[in-house]
N, C-alpha and C positions, 0 to 999 in steps of 0.2 A: 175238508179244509180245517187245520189248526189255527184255532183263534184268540187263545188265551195267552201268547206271548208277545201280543202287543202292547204297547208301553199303555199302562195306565188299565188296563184290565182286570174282571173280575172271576175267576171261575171258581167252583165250589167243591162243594161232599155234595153225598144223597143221602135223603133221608128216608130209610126203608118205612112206610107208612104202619109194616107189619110191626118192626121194632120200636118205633117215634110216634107215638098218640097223640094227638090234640090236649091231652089231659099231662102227658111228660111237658108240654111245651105250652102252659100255661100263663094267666096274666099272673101266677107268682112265681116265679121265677128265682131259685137260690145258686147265685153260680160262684164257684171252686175254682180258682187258680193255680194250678200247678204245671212241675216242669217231671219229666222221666228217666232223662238220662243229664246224669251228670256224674263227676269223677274227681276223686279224691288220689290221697297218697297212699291209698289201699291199690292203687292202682298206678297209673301213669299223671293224675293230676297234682298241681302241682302247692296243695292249700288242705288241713285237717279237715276233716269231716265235718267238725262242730262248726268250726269258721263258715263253712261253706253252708251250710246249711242255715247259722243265725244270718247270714246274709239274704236271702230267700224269704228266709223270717221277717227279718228288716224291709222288706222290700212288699210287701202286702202280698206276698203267697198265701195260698192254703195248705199245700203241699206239695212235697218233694221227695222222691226219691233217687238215691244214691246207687248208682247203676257200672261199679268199677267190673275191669275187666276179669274174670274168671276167679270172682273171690265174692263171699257174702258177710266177710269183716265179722268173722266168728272165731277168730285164733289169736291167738296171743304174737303179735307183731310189734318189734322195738328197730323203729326205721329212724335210719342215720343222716342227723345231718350234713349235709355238703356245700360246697361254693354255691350250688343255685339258692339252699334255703338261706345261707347268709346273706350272699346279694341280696333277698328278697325280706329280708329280716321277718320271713315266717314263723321261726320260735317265739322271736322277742312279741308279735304280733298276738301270736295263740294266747303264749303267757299272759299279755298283757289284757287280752277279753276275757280268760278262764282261770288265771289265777291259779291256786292250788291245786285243781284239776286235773292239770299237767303233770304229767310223770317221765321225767328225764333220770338219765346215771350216764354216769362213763366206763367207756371201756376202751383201752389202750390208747389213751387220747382220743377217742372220737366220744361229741355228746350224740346218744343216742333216745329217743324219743318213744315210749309205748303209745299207737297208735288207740284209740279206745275203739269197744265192738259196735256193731252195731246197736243191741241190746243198750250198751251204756248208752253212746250219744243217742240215741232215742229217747231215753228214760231223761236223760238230761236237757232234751229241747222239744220235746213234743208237747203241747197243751191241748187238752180234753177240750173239743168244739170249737178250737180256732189253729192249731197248725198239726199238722198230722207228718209222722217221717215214715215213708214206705220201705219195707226191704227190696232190696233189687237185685239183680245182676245181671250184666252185658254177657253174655255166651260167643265169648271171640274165637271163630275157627274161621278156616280157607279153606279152599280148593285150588290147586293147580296157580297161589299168589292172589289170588280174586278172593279179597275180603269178603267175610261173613257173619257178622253182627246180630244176633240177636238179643235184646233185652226180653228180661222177666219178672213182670212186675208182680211184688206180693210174693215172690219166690220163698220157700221155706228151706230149702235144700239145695246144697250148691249141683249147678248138671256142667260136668267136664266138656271144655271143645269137643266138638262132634267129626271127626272121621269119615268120611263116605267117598263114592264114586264117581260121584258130580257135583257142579251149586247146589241141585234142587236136592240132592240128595240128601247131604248135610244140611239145608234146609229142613225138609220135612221132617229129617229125626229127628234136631233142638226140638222141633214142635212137637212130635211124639213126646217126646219126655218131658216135656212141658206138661201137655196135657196127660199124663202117667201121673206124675205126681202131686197136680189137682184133685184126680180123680181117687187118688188113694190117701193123699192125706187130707181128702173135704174141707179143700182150702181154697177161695175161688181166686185166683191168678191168672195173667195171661201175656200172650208173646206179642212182640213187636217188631218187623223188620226193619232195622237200622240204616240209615243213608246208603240204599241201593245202587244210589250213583259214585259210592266212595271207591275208588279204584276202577270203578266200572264192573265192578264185582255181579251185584245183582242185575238180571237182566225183565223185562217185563214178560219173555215167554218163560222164565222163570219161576218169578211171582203166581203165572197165570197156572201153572201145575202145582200149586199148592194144595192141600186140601185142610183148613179147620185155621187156616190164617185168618185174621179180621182187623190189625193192624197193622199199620207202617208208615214210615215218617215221612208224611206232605213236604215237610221243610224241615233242614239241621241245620243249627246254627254255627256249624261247624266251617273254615273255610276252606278248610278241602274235600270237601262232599260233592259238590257239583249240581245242586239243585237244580242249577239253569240249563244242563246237561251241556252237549258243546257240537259240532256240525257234523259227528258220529253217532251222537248219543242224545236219545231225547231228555227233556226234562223231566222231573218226578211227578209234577203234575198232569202232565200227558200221559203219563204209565199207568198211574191211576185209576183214567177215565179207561185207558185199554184195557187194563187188567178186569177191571169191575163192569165192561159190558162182554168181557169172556164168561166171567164168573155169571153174571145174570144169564145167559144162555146155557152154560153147564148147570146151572141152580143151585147152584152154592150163593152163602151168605154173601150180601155187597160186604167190600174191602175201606176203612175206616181210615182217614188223616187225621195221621196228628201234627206238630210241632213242638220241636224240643228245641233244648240248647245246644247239649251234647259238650257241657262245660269243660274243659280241663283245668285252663289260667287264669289265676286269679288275683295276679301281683302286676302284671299287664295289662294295657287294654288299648286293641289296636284290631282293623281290617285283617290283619295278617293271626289275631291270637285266639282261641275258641273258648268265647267268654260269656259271662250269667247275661239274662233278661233277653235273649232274642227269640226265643219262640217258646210256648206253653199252652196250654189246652185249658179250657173254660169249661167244668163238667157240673151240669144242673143237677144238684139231689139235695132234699132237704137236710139229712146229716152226713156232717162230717167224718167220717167213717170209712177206713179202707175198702170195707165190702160194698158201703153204698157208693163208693168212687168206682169201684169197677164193673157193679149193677149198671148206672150209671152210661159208662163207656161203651158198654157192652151193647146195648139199646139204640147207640146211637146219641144220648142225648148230651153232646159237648159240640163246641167246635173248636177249633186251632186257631192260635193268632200271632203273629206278629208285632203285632202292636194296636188293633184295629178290636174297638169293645165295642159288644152289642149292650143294646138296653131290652131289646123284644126276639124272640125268636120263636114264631107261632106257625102251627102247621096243622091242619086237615084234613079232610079226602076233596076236599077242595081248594084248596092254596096252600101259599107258604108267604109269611110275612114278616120281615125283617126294620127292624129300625137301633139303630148307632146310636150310641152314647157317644158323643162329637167331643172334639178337641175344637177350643175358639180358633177360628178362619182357616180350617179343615175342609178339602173339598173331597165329598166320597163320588166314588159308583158302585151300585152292583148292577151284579150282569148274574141271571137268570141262565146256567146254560141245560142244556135236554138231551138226552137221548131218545131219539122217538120211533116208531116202527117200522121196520123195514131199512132202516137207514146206516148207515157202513161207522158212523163215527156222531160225533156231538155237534150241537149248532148253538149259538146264540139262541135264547129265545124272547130276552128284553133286557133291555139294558134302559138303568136312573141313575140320572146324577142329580145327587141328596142325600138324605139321612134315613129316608125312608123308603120301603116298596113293598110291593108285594106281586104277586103271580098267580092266577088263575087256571090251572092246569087243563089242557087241551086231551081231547081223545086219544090224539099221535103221540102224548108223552110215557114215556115207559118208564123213566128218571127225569129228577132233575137234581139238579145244585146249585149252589150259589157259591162267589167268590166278592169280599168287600176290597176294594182296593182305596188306597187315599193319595196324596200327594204329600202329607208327611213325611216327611226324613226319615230315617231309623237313628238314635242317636249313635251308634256302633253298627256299622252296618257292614257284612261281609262282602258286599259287589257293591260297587260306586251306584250311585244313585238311589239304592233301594228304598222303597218307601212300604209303610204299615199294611199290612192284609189282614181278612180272615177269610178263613176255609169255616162251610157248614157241614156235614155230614150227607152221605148219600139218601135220599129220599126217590122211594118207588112206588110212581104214583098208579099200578097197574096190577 
């Protein structure tokens, strides 16, 4: 029985006890706000880089990166202004935050705009120990119409749309050459499966043939992604929990949520438009540091949120214990769910309504997770009613 899509629910990550030590998850605690996918006019968004980025800035991030579609904003690009960027008075807008910065000319009447590299708007917005800008890039291929999105965080090298025979096929090779050009340029990076439910594209027996996968997006903020999936298609949070008790019995690594924005628009802001601040990832490490953010990740020791901040996230070979940094007249739950032995699917295993709990791990548990749910609003919210969550990471307590 699936139990995590009813209203007001909690369910979670696992935290592999192998990867997530009592000692990562400490009473000091340093956590990192950042988002992974977002898109500029290097690509199909519709806002500079710098713009997009000092807003992030503005907004108490820690970091962000820039994740346009099959580009790493390493070439010399003079993008044209048009009706949208008038109506949205995006020049005047840049101009008016960066000043001299900006580099325009004309050409046969059209003003035309030098987008800056990465390199520059890096150089120009990052601060040593308080905001960090990641290289990135989204690896857009299909198959047969069925979208296929990979991001690649910490990317050095740009890797062309991937060609193949099937989903998983073109799946697996972005991730070959993912991890090729880690391992050759002793660069620590890594891939992320992108809104699995966008198109209907990805599927969870899909996912489950993976081999060296460890991320994929819990939640996109995007609103046509289909998070909640639809009465064909399950939800990404169900696929999840499928995927990562396939993987536990093949013995491959548990499979990691995140939350991103998946930003484009930034001159709008509407249920209908794919805008900053709806989902980002909390990753505990003492420095600020791309390699410690993806050390970090890699372990396990983040979780995904919506809008829902932890203040405690403590874990042992004997429990897991959780306490919220509350919004005044905020009502939480978490719900404790398990995978436990012998059993076809997950169960509840306790569910608090509070700020706080914790969980005692039982003999029959093989995993567990947690999901916080609130009754907060989201103040931009892609599906009527939604309210603030967090996803913890998969833990295995066995």
């Amino acid at each position: 029985m699936r139990i995590f899509n009813k209203p007001f629910l909690v369910v979670a990550g696992l935290i592999s006890i192998q990867l997530v030590s009592c000692k990562n998850f400490s009473a000091k605690q340093t956590w990192h706000k950042g988002n992974l996918h977002t898109h500029s006019l290097w690509s199909d968004g519709d806002d500079f880089p710098e713009m997009i980025i000092q807003w992030y800035k503005d907004n108490d991030y820690q970091f962000i990166a820039l994740s346009d579609h099959n580009t790493i904003g390493d070439s010399e690009f003079w993008y044209e202004i048009r009706e949208r960027e008038v109506k949205n008075k995006t020049l005047e807008k840049y101009q008016n935050r960066f000043g001299d910065w900006v580099e325009t000319k004309m050409d046969s009447g059209k003003t035309l705009v030098r987008l800056k590299t990465f390199e520059e708007f890096r150089s120009k917005l990052q601060v040593p120990d308080s905001f960090l800008v990641i290289k990135s890039e989204e690896v857009t291929s299909s198959f047969e119409k069925k979208p296929i999105h990979i991001n690649v965080t910490n990317i050095v090298e740009k890797i062309d749309p991937i060609r193949g025979t099937s989903v998983l096929d073109v799946m697996q090779r972005t991730l070959d050459s993912v991890h090729e050009q880690r391992k050759r340029l002793k660069t620590p990076m890594f891939a992320h499966i992108n809104h699995p439910n966008f198109g209907y594209g990805i599927s969870a027996d899909d996912l489950k043939q993976l081999n060296g996968e460890r991320f994929f997006e819990v939640y996109n903020g995007h609103p046509a992604v289909n998070n909640e999936g639809d009465d064909m298609h399950i939800d990404t949070e169900t696929m999840w929990d499928l995927v990562n008790i396939h993987y536990l019995n093949e013995g491959k690594p548990l499979l990691f949520g995140i939350a991103t924005d998946d930003s484009h628009r930034y001159h709008s802001f509407s249920s209908e438009d794919s805008n900053s601040g709806r989902g980002w990832v909390m990753v505990n490490c003492k420095k600020l540091a791309t390699e410690d953010i993806i050390s970090a990740m890699e372990k396990g020791d983040f979780y995904a949120s919506t809008g829902v901040h932890l203040k405690k996230l403590f874990t042992d070979k004997k429990q897991i214990e959780i306490e919220v940094d509350p919004e005044f007249g905020v009502i939480y739950e978490i719900i404790f769910i398990g995978y436990q032995k012998e059993a076809e699917d997950v169960v509840e295993l306790k569910k608090v309504i509070g700020k706080s709990a914790s969980y005692t791990f039982q003999k029959e548990d093989v995993f567990v997770r947690v999901r916080i749910n609130s009754d907060a609003k989201k103040d931009n919210p892609i599906i009527k009613d939604e309210t603030k969550k967090a996803w913890t990471q998969p833990l295995l307590v066995e």
